[in-house]
C-alpha distance (Angstrom), angle and dihedral (degrees) to the residues before:
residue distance angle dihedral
X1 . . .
X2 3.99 . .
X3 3.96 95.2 .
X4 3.43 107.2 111.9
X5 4.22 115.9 -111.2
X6 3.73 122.4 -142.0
X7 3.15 117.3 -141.8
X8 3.95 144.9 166.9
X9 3.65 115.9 -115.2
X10 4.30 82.2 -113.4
X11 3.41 92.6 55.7
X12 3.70 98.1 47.5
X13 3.55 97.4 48.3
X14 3.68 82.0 54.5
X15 3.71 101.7 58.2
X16 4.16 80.7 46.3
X17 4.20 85.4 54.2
X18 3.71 88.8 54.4
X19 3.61 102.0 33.8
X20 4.17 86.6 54.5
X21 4.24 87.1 44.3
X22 3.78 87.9 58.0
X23 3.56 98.4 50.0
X24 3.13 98.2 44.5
X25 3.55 117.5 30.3
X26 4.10 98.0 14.9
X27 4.17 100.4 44.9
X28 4.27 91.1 52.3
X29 3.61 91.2 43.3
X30 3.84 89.2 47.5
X31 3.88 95.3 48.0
X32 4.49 93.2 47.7
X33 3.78 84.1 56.8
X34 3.73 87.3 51.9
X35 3.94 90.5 41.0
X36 4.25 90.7 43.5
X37 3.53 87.2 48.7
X38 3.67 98.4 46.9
X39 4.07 91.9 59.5
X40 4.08 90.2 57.1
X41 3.72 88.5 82.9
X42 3.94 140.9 -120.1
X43 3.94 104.6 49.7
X44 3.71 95.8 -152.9
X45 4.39 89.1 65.0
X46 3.26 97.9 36.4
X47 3.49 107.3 112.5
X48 3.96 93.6 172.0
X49 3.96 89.2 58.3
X50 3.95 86.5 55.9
X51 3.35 94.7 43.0
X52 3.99 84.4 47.5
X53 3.82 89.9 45.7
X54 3.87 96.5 52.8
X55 3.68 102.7 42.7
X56 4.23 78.9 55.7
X57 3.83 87.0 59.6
X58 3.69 97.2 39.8
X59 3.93 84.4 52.6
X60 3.86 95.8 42.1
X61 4.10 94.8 53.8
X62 3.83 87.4 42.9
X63 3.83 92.3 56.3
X64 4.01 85.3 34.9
X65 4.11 85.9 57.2
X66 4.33 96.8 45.2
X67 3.61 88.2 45.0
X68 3.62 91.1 60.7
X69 3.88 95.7 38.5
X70 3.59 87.2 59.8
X71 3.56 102.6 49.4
X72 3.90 87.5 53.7
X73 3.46 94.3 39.5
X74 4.06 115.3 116.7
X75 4.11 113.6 -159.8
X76 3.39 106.3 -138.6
X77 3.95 117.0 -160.6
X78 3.41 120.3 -142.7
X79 3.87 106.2 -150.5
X80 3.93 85.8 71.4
X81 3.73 98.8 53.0
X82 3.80 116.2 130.0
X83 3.75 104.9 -138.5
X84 3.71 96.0 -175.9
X85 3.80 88.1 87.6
X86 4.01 130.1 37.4
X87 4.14 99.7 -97.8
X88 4.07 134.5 154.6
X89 3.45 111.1 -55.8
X90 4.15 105.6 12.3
X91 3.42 116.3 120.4
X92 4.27 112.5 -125.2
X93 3.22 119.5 -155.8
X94 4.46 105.1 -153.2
X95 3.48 136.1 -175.4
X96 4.09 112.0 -146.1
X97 3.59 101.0 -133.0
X98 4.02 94.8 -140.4
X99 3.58 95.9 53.3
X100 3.23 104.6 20.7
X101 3.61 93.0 -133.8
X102 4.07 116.4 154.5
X103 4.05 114.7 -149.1
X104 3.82 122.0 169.9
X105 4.46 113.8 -140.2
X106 3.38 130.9 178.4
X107 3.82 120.9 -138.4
X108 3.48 108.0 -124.0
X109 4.41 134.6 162.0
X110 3.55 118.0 -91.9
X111 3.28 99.6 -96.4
X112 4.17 96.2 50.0
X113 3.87 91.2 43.7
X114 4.10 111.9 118.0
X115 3.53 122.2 160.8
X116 3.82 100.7 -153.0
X117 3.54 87.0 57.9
X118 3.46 95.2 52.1
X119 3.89 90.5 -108.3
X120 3.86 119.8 141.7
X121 3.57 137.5 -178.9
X122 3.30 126.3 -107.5
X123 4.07 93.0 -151.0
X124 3.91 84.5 53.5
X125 3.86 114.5 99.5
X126 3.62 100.9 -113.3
X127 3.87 80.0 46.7
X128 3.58 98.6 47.9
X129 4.49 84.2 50.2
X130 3.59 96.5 50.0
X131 4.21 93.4 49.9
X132 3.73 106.7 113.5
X133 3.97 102.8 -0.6
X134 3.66 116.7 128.8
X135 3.86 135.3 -149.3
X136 3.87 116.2 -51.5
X137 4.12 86.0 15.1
X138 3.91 110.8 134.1
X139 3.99 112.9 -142.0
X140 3.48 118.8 -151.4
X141 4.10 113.8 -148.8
X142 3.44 126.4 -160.8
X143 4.00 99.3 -144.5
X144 3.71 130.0 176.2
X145 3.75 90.0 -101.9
X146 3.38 90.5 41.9
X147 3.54 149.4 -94.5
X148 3.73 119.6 -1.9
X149 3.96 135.6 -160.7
X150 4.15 124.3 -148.4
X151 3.42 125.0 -177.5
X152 3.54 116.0 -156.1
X153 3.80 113.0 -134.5
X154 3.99 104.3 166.1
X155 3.56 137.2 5.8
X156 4.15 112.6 -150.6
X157 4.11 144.0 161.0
């Protein structure tokens, strides 16, 4: 993972919160089980001890993966945000040409985007076609079902 990750300053103390939380609290939990398991007996049928063994993994590649997503991540801070172009973390409000339909996102990192919340990622490809367009701009998106037209109508924090 050597793409940069934008992030807020919330978000990446966050990922440091649950980084810390599985290193400390997670990883000696993980390696009793292992222990506790290990004093049932005969290794080879000891389905706990697997069990044990795998969740260890599953909790090593997990710290493995935030530990990298921090060191790339970039904090991005929002009181010097241009808004007269679309850029990480503005919210644009678009009109879909075809429908007509107006929605408001915000353009957020990967690991921030939620769609419920309005959130969207900037690596996504209606992401990627809003980057840098300004006010009245139309974006053309190349979309599964095919191409798609936005409007930009206002550019926010």
């Amino acid at each position: 993972m050597s793409e940069n990750m934008y992030v807020t300053k919330e978000t990446f103390d966050k990922m440091r919160e649950e980084l810390h939380q599985m290193k400390s609290v997670d990883r000696p939990a993980a390696s009793r089980a292992i222990a506790e398991a290990r004093e049932k007996g005969d290794l080879k049928e000891n389905a706990e001890y697997d069990s044990a063994k795998e969740a260890q993994g599953m909790l090593e590649a997990k710290i493995k993966q935030l530990e990298g997503m921090i060191a790339n991540a970039k904090i991005v801070d929002t009181t010097t945000i241009d808004t007269s172009k679309v850029t990480i973390l503005t919210k644009v409000t678009i009109t879909n040409m075809a429908t007509k339909k107006t929605v408001t996102y915000q353009l957020v990192g990967e690991k921030e985007a939620d769609l419920k919340l309005g959130k969207i990622s900037a690596a996504s490809p209606i992401g990627k076609g809003l980057m840098g367009k300004v006010i009245g701009d139309v974006a053309e998106i190349s979309a599964p079902n095919g191409m798609m037209k936005f409007k930009i109508e206002k550019i926010t924090i």
